[in-house]
N, C-alpha and C positions, 0 to 999 in steps of 0.2 A: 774478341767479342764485338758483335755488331750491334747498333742499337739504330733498329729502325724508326723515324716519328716522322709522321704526317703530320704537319702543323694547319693544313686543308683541311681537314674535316675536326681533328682537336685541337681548337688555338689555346695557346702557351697563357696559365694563369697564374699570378703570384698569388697563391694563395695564402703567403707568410704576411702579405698587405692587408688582405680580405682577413684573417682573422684577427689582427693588429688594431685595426677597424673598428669591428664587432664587440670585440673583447673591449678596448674603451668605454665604447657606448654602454656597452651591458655592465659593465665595471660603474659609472655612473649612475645610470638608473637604478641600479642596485642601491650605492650610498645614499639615492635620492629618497627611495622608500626605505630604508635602514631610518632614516632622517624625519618622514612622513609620520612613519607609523613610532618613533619616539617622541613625535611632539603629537599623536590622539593619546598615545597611551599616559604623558602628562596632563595631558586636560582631560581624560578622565579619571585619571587618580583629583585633578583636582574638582572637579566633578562633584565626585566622592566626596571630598570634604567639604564642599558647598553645603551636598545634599544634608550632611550629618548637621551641619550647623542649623540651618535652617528647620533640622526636625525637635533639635534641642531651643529654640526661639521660640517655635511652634508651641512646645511643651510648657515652656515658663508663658506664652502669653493664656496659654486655656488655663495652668494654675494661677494665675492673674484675673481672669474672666471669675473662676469659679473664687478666689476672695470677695472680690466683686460684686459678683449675684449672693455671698452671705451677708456682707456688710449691707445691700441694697433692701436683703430679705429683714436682717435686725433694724435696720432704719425704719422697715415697712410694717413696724410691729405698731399697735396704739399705745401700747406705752410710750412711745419714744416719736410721736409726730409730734410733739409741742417742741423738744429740744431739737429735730431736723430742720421742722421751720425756723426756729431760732438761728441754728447752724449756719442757716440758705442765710438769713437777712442778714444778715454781720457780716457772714465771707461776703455779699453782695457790696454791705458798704466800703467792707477793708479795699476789697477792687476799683471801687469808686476812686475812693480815699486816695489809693496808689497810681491814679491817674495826674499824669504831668500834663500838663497846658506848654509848659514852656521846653519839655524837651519835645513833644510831636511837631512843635512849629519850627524849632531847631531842625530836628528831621527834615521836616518838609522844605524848609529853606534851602539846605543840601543838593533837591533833587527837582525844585522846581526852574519852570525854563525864566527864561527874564522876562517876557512880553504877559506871562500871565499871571494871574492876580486870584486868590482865593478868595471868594462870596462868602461860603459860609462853609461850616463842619461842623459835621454830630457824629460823635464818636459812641457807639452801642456796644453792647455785651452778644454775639450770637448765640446759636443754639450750641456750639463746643464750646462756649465761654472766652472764645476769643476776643479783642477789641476789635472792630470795626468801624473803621472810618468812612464815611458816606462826606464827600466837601464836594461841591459846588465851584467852581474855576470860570473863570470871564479872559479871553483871550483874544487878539487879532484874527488870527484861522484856527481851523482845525489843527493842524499839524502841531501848534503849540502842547495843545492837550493829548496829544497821540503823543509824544516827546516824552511829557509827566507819566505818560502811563510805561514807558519802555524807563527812562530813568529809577521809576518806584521797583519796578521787577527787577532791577541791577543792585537796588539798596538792600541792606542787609535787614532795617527793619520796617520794610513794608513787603508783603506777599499777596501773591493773589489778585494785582492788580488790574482793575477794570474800566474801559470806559462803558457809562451804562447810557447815559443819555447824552444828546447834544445838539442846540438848537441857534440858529442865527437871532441876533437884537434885532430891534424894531429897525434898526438904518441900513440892518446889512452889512453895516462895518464889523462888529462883530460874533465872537461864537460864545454861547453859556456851555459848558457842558458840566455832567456829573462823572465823577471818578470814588469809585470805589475800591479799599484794600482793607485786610488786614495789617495791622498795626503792634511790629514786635519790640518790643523795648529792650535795650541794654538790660541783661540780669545782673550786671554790678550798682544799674542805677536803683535797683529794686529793691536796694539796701538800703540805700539812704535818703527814701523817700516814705 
């Protein structure tokens, strides 16, 4: 038996390499997407239980709203405006009453830089009934007061920190400014005060 080949015109291929090769590669990218599509289809199963949660929070805060708006409605009756107002002025004073002097400056002391110096502070009730502290600070530069404001937002109870104003002294040497936060207090101090 004779076996003729031109290696001229068909050159000699391994094609046992070439598919050795291939089959790797697509071996691969296969476990790749096996791999891909096992981690969308967990993050949308957990997706899924995001969404369900969130529809049951949903649920409890609009039954929440709607106690709410009746409690608002029986309050908003005339029979009951004499004891509302009463209600307001007492929780007003008890919040007063609950107000420390000696831990907000404790606080404060914690977070303020060394170079500056508090002027003054009035601590108010906002419109959500939070404390808000409005103080006043006397410093060498600016940066001092920029420092109070990045410290207060690192403390656990001040939020919301703000510089609102800030203005150089008569000499130049230095800066007033106003700093603005919210004002959270320890809930174990709330005990026993």
């Amino acid at each position: 038996m004779r076996l003729d080949l031109n290696l001229a015109t068909r050159p000699y291929e391994d094609a046992r390499e070439f598919w050795l090769r291939w089959g790797i590669s697509v071996g691969v990218l296969g476990l790749l997407t096996l791999l891909l599509l096992g981690l969308s289809i967990r993050g949308w199963v957990s997706a899924g239980r995001d969404r369900h949660a969130i529809a049951r929070l949903e649920a409890q805060i609009a039954e929440k709203d709607s106690e709410r708006a009746k409690a608002q409605a029986f309050l908003e009756m005339a029979a009951n405006h004499s004891t509302r107002d009463q209600s307001q002025f007492l929780n007003g004073l008890i919040q007063r009453k609950g107000f420390s002097w000696t831990r907000v400056f404790e606080d404060l002391e914690r977070v303020m830089p060394n170079r500056l110096h508090v002027v003054s502070l009035r601590p108010e009730l906002n419109d959500q009934n939070q404390l808000q502290l409005d103080m006043k600070v006397v410093g060498d530069t600016r940066t001092e007061a920029i420092d109070l404001v990045h410290r207060m937002e690192s403390s656990k109870h001040f939020q919301g920190a703000q510089l609102v104003t800030e203005s150089t002294g008569d000499n130049g040497a230095s800066v007033m400014a106003t700093v603005s936060a919210i004002y959270v207090p320890d809930t174990a101090d709330r005990g026993g005060k």
